[in-house]
Every structure is written in C-alpha cells, then in structure tokens.
N, C-alpha and C positions, 0 to 999 in steps of 0.2 A: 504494500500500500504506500501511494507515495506520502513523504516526509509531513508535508503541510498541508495537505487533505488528514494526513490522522493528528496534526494539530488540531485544527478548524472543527476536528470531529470532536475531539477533547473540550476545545473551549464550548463547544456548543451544550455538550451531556453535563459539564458544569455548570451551563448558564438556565438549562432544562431543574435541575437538579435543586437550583436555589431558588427560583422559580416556583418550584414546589417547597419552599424551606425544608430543604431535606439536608442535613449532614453528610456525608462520607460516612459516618459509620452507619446513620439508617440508613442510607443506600445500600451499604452492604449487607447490613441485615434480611432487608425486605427483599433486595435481587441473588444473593449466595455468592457474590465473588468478595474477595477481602478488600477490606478499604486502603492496604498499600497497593492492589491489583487497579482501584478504582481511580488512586490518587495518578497513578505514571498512567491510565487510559486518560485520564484529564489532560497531563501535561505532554501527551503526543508520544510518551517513549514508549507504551503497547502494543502489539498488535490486537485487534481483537476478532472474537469471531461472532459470526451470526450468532452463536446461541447466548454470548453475552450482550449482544446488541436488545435480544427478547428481552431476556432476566433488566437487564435496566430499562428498556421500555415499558414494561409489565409495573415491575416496581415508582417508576414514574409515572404511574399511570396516563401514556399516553401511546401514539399509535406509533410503528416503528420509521415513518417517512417524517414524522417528526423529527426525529432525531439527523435525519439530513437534509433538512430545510436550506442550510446555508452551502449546498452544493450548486456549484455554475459551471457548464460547460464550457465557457470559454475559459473560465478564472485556472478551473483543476483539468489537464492535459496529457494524457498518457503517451508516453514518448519513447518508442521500446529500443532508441539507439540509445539511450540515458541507461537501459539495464545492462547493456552489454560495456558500458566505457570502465 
C-alpha cells in the first residue's frame, strides 16, 4: 500500500475515531486489535487488512466506505515502475 494513502488512511480512522469520542483503548476494546496495533495504523507505519478495516468500522459504528472518504484518484496514483526502483 502506498506510503501516504496508508497515512491519509490513519489520519482519517483517527479523525472517524474522535469523532465518535472514542479513545484508543475503547477502540481497541470494542474492535479486538490492540491499541499499540491501533496507534502505528493511525500514524501510517501498519499495514492493514480488510478484516481490521471491518472490526474498526463495526466498532465505529459506521459503514466501511467511510473510512475512505478522503480517497482521490488523481491525488493517490499507483505507479508500478516506483515498485521495481
């Protein structure tokens, strides 16, 4: 995933996250990953997967295209000579 799409992903599930005044640790409570797993998916150093995408979407009670609302196709560009350099 690239670098600054799974930033953008992070600031957004934290911005979802207080939004809901929810902490890090009730997030982690209510979705089952740990709140140091929660804190690096915030600050972009995670990768993550679909099934933690649910578990936080579930626990924030919202739908999972929420969670990537702040996606632009011009902005985020997949570039596959950039995997090979």
């Amino acid at each position: 995933m690239c670098n600054i799409f799974k930033e953008e992903l992070g600031k957004n599930i934290k911005l979802l996250r207080n939004k809901a005044k929810m902490t890090q640790e009730i997030l982690a409570l209510e979705s089952g990953i740990s709140r140091s797993h929660i804190a690096m998916i915030e600050l972009g150093k995670r990768d993550i997967t679909v099934s933690m995408l649910f578990k936080i979407s579930r626990a924030l009670k919202i739908t999972m295209d929420k969670l990537f609302e702040f996606d632009n196709l011009d902005k985020y560009k997949f570039d596959i000579e950039e995997i090979y350099k």
